[in-house]
N, C-alpha and C positions, 0 to 999 in steps of 0.2 A: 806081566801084563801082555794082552795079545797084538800091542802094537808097541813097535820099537822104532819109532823114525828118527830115519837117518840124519846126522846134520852136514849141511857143508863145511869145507875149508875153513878155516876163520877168519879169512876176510870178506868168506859170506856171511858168518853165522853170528857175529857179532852186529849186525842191523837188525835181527832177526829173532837174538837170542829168549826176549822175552814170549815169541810165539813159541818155539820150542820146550820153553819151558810149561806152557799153558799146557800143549799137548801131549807133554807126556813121554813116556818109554812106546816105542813101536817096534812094529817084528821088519826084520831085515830076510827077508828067502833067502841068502848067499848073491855070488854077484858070478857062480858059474853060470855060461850059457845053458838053459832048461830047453828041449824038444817041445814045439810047436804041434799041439795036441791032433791039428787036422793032419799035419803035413811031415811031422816027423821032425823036421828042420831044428836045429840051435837054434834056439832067441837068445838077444843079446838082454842083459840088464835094459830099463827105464829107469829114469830118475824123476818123479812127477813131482813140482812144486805145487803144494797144497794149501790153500788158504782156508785155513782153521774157522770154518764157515759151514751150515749144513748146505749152503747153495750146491758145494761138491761133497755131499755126502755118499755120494757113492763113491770115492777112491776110500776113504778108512771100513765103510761096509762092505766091498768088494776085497779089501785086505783081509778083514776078521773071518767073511764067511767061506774064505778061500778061494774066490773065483780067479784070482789072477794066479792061483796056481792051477785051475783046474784048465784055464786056458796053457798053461807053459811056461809061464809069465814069471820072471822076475822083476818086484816093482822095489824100488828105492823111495820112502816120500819123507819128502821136504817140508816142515811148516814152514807158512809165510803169515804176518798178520791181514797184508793187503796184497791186490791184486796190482797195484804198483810195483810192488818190492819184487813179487815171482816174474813178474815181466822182466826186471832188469836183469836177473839170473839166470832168464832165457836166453834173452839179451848175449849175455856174456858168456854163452856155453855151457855154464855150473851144472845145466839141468836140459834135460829133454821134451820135457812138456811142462804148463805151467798152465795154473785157473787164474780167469781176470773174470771181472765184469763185463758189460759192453761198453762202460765210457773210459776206463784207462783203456779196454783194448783199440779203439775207436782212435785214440792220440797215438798207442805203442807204433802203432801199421804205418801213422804219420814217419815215425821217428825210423821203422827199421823194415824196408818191404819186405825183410826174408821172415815177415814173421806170417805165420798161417792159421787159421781158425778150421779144428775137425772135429768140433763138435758144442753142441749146447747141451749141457746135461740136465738142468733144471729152470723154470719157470718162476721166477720171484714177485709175486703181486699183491705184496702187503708192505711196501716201504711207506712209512711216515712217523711222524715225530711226534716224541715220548715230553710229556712236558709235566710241572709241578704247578699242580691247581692252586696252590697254598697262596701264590705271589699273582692270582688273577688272571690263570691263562686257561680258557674253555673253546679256543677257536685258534685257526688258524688267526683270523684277524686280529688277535689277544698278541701274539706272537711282535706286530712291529714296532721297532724298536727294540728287542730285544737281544742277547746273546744268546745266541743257536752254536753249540756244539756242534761238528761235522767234519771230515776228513776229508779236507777241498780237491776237488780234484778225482773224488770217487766218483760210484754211482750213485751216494747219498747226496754228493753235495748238488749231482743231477735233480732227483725229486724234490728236495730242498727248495731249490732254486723252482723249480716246477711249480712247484704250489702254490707258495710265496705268491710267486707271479700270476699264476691263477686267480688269487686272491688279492691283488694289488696292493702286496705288504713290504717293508723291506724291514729284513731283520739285523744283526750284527752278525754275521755268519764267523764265528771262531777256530783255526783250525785245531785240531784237536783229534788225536790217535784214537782205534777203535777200544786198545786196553785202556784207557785215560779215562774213558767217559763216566763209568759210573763213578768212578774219584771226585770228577770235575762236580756232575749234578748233586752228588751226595755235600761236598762245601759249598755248594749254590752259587760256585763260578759259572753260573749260567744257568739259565734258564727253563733249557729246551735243548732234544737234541737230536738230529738226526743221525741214522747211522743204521747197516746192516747187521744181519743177524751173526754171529750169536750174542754182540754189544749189546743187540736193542733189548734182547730179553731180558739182559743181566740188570741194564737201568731201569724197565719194568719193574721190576723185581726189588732193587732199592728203594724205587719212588711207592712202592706199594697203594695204598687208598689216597695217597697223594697226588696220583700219578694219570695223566690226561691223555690218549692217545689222538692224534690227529692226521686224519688224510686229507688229500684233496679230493676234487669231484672223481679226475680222470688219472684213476689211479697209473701209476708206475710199472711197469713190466719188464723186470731186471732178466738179462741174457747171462748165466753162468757158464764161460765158455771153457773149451780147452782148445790150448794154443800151443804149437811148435815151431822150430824154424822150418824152413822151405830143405834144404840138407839131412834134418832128422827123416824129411817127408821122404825125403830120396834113398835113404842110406837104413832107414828102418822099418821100410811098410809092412811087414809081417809083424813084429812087436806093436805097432800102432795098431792096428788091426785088432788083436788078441787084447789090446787095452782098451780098445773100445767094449769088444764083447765082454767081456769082464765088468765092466760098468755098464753093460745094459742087464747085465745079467743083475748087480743090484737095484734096478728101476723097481721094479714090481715088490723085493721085500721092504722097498723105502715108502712104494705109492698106499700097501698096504699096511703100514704102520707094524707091521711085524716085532715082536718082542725085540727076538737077535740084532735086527738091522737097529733099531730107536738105539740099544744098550750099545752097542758098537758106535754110532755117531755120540752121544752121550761121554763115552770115554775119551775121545777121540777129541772133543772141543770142549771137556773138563764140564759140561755144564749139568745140572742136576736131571738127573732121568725124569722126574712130572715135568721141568721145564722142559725137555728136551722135548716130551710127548707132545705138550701144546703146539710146539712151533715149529715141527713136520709139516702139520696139514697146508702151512701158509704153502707150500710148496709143489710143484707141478714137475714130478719126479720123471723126464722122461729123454733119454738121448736119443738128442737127433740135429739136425742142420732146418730149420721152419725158413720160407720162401722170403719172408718178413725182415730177416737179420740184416743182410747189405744193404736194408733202407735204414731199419734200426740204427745201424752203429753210421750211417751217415749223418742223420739227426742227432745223435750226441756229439759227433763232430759238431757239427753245424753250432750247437750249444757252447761248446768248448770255447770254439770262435768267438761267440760274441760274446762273453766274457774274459776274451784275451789269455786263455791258458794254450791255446794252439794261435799262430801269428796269423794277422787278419790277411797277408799275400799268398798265406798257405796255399794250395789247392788239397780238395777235400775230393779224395779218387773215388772209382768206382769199387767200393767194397766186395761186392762179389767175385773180384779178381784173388782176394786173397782168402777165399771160402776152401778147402778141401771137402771132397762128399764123400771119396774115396773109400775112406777107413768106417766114419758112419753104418752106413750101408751094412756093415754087417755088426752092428750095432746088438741089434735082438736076441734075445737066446735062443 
């Protein structure tokens, strides 16, 4: 198969193992330093922790279609199921760059200020919850009282909560992992669920003609970020760089729904190629750093707060201290 990703050590790989397994065999380039195609220069390996999600669908289409070789590039990647788990791997070294959302990245900055934000790769603004019409739920307002699947503490359980609120509901919010869900809804441990792609589609998919989708008014506008430490930023700017271009280079065969790029995310996150096709478009496939973010991820903080997952004495910094624009910047192909 054309991708063979890498696993960690095993006392990373066993939190982890069932993402791993979802995803598959991936290609490993070698782990010699490869010459930096503008400059000639040795690149050193990357190691990208990758959350088995099309939000970063461009690190396994920039693998399939070659780009991180054509940059110089040797890339290592990592599945992660959430964008919790690759954090604490950055966290702890394992890895060199890692995809979050914007609301565990929002808390991570709380917990570690060497961590750094170089880029947003994609636009997510179709989050909402998958419900079963069967048991009487046609609205958000159907919803309270109920048990709501979600992975507390994501960006799901952000629009969850969003909505909810919106709508002056209060539901039973359950936590519950993104591989669990279609389990959980299929025995009708619940209700309803929220949760990111490619979970949502898969319970789509189970719930079939059963199956109710629900937004709120003002929808959700999820940040798919890529993050490193302040050390990588220092000790690797030439491989970040080339990583960047490399995933800008697969923007355009993702924006255009291109056979190669769909079949390569398809393989990559195990899900069916017609599903895969539908649930590109939700997507706004484009790397960059938008002026927006350091308010954005302060608002999710701000969330986090008043729901007590970040402690109410916290102070809630200014996020565009921990923006990099650097590697961006050359972003484009």
């Amino acid at each position: 198969m054309p991708h063979r990703f890498h696993r960690l050590l095993t006392a990373v790989v066993v939190p982890i193992m069932l993402a791993a397994t979802a995803a598959g065999c991936g290609r490993d380039s070698g782990s010699t330093p490869t010459p930096d195609s503008a400059s000639g220069k040795k690149l050193s390996p990357l190691t990208v922790g990758w959350v088995v999600d099309p939000s970063w669908a461009q690190v396994p289409v920039a693998d399939a279609l070659g780009f991180f070789k054509e940059q110089g590039l040797t890339v290592k990647i990592v599945p992660f199921p959430t964008g919790a788990q690759a954090l604490e791997s950055l966290n702890g070294g394992a890895i060199d760059v890692a995809t979050a959302g914007d609301v565990p990245t929002s808390a991570a900055i709380l917990k570690n200020p060497a961590i750094r934000v170089i880029a947003d790769g994609a636009i997510w603004h179709e989050g909402r919850f998958a419900a079963r019409r069967s048991v009487g739920i046609n609205s958000i307002a159907d919803l309270a009282g109920r048990k709501v699947a979600v992975p507390l503490g994501s960006s799901a359980h952000y629009f969850a909560s969003k909505f909810l609120a919106e709508a002056g509901v209060k539901a039973n919010l359950v936590q519950t992992g993104p591989a669990e869900m279609t389990t959980a809804i299929s025995r009708r441990d619940v209700d309803a669920v929220a949760v990111f792609q490619p979970a949502l589609a898969k319970v789509i998919a189970e719930l079939g003609d059963d199956g109710v989708q629900l937004q709120g008014k003002e929808k959700y506008f999820q940040h798919s970020l890529y993050l490193t430490r302040s050390e990588v930023v220092d000790s690797k700017p030439a491989e970040l760089s080339a990583l960047m271009k490399a995933l800008g280079q697969a923007d355009k065969p993702l924006a255009n729904g291109e056979e190669r790029a769909v079949s390569a995310l398809a393989r990559a996150t195990t899900l069916d190629l017609a599903l895969t096709k539908a649930l590109v478009p939700e997507f706004s496939f484009e790397t960059r750093l938008g002026p927006e973010l350091a308010s954005d991820l302060r608002s999710r903080a701000a969330w986090a707060q008043s729901i007590d997952r970040i402690p109410a004495g916290q102070e809630i910094p200014d996020y565009g201290r921990y923006i990099v624009s650097t590697f961006v910047g050359a972003a484009r192909p």
